[in-house]
GUTI-281313 format. One record per residue (C-alpha): x, y, z; residue in three letters. Coordinates in pm, 1 decimal. Layout:
N
(atom (X Y Z) ala)
...
END
This chain:
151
(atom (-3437.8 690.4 5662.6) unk)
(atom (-3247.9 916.6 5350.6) unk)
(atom (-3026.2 638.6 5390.5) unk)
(atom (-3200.4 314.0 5355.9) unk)
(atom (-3392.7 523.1 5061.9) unk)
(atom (-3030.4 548.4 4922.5) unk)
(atom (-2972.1 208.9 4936.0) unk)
(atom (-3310.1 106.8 4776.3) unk)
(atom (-3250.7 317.6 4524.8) unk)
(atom (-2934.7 164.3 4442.9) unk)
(atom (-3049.4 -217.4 4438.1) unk)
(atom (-3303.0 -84.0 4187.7) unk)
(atom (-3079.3 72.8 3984.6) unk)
(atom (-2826.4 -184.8 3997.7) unk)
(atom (-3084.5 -483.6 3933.3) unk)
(atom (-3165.7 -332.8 3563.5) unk)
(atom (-2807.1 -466.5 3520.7) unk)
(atom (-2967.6 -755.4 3470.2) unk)
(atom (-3142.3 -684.4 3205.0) unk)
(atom (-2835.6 -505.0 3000.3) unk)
(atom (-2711.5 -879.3 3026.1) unk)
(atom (-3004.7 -1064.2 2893.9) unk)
(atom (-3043.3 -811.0 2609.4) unk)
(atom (-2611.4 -791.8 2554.0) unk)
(atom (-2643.7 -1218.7 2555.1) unk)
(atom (-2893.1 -1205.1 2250.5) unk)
(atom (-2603.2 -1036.6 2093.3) unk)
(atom (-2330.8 -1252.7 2165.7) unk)
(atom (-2540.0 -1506.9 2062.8) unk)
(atom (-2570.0 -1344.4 1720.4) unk)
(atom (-2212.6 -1255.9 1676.5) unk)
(atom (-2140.0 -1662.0 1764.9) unk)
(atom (-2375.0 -1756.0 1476.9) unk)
(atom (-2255.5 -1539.6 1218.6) unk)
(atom (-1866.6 -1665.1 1319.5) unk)
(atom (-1992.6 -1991.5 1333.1) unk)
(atom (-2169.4 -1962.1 951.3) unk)
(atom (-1929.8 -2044.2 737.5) unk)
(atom (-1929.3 -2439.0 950.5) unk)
(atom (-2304.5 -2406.0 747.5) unk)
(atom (-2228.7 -2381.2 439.2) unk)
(atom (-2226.4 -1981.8 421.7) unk)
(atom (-1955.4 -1803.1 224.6) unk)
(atom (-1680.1 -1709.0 468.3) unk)
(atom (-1637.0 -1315.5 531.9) unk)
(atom (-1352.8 -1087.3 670.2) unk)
(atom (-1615.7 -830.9 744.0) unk)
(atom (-1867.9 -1072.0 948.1) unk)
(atom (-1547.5 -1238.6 1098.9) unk)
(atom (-1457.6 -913.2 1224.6) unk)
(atom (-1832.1 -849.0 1344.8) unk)
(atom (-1853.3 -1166.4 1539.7) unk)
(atom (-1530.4 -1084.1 1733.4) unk)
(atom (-1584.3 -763.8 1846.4) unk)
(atom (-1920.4 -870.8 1934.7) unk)
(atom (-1785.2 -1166.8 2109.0) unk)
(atom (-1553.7 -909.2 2332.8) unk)
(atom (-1772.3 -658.1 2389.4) unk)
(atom (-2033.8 -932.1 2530.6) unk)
(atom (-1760.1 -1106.6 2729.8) unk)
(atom (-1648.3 -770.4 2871.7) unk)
(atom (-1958.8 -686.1 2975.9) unk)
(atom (-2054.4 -1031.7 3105.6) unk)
(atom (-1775.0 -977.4 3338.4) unk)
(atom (-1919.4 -596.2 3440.0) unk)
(atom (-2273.1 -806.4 3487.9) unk)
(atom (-2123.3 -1061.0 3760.9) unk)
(atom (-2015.9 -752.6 3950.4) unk)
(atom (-2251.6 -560.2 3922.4) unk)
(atom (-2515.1 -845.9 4041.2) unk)
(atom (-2293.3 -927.7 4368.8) unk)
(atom (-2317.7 -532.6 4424.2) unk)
(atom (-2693.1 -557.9 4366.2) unk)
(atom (-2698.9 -877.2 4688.1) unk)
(atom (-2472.7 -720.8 4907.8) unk)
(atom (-2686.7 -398.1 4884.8) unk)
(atom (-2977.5 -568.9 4933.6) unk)
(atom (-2831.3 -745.5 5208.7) unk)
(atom (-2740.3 -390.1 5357.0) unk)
(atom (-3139.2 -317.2 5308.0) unk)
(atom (-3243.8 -599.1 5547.1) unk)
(atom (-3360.8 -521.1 5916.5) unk)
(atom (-3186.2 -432.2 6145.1) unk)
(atom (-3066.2 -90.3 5962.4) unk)
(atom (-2737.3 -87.5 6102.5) unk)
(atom (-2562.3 1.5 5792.9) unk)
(atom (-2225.6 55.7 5965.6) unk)
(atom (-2151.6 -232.2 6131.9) unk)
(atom (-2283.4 -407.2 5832.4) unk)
(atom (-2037.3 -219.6 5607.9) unk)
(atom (-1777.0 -337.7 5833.2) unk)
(atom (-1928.9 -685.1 5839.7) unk)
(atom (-1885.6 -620.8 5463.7) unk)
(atom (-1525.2 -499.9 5446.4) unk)
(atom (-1424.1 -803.9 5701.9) unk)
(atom (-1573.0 -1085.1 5480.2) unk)
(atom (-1451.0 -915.3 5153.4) unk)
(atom (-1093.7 -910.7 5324.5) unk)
(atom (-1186.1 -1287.1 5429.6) unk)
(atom (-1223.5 -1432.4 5124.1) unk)
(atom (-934.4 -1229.6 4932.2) unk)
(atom (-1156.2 -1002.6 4771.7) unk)
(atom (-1041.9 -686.5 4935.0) unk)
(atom (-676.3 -596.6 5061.0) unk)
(atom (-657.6 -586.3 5413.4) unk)
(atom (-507.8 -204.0 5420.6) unk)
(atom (-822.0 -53.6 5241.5) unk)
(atom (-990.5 194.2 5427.5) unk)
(atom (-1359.9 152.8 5490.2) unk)
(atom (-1567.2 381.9 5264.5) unk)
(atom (-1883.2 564.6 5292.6) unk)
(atom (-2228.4 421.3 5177.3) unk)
(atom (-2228.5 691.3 4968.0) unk)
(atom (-1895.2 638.9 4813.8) unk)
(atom (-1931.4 195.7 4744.8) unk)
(atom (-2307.2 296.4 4597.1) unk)
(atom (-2122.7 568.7 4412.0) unk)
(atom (-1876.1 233.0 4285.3) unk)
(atom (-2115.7 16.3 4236.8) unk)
(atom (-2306.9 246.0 4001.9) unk)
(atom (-2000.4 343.3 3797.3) unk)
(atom (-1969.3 -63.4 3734.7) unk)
(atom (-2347.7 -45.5 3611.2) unk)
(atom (-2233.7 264.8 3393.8) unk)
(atom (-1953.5 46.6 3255.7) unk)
(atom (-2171.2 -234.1 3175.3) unk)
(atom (-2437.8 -1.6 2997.2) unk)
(atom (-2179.4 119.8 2788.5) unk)
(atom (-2016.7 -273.1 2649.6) unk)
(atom (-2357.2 -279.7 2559.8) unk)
(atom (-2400.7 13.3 2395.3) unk)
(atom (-2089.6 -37.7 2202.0) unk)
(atom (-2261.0 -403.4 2050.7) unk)
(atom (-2541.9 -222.9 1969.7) unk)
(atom (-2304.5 78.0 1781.7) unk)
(atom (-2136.3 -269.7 1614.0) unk)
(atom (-2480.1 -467.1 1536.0) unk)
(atom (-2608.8 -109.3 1341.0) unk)
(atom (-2312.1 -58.1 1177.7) unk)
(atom (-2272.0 -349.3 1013.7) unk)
(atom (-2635.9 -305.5 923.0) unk)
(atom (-2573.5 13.2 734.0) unk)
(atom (-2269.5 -129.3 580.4) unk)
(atom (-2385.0 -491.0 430.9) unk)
(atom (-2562.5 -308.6 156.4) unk)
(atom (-2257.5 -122.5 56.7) unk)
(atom (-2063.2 -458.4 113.8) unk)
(atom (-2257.9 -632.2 -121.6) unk)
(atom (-2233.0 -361.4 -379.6) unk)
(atom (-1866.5 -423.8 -380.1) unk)
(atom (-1821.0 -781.7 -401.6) unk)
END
């Protein structure tokens, strides 16, 4: 049963993905309405330019980490369901993935331990694209005073 607590464990974990997107989509949104200002009226700026890009790329990196990481979260799920036969659902797994041109057909099965291992590194990868907007979004926080002393 360690093992179907594993994989629990894991779904959890990876379904808080989830909310790293909803929270990293507020800030694209933001970054898209300070690019898309200056079509207001707003005096155009290098500085928020800048801002809106690299908040546009973090969010579209880790919009692409989010999709993974939510097909990790199913298919562990999936894994979760009665019966527990978590090999020959692996290699149900592996043979679909292969299928549908997702995997090449010379990889060699893993381990529960080691795709869970995977899958959690993608959630890790995600967390941190969203980290990096937030580093960007309170950055430019501390810096528009200064900016405005300048101009």
């Amino acid at each position: 049963m360690a093992t179907e607590m594993h994989l629990r464990l894991v779904v959890s974990l990876l379904r808080r993905g989830r909310d790293l997107d909803r929270f990293s989509t507020v800030l694209t949104v933001l970054a898209l309405l300070v690019g898309l200002a200056p079509l207001c009226g707003v005096a155009p700026s290098l500085f928020a330019a800048l801002l809106a890009v690299l908040l546009l790329l973090c969010g579209l990196i880790q919009k692409y980490f989010a999709l993974r990481v939510a097909l990790d979260a199913d298919l562990f799920a999936c894994m979760t369901a009665p019966p527990h036969a978590f090999d020959l659902k692996a290699d149900a797994l592996d043979n679909a993935l292969h299928e549908l041109g997702l995997q090449p057909a010379a990889t060699v099965s893993r381990s529960l331990f080691q795709r869970s291992r995977g899958a959690l590194r993608l959630l890790r990868f995600q967390a941190l694209c969203v980290c990096a907007q937030c580093l960007i979004v309170l950055l430019a926080c501390l810096c528009m005073p200064w900016l405005s002393l300048i101009a």
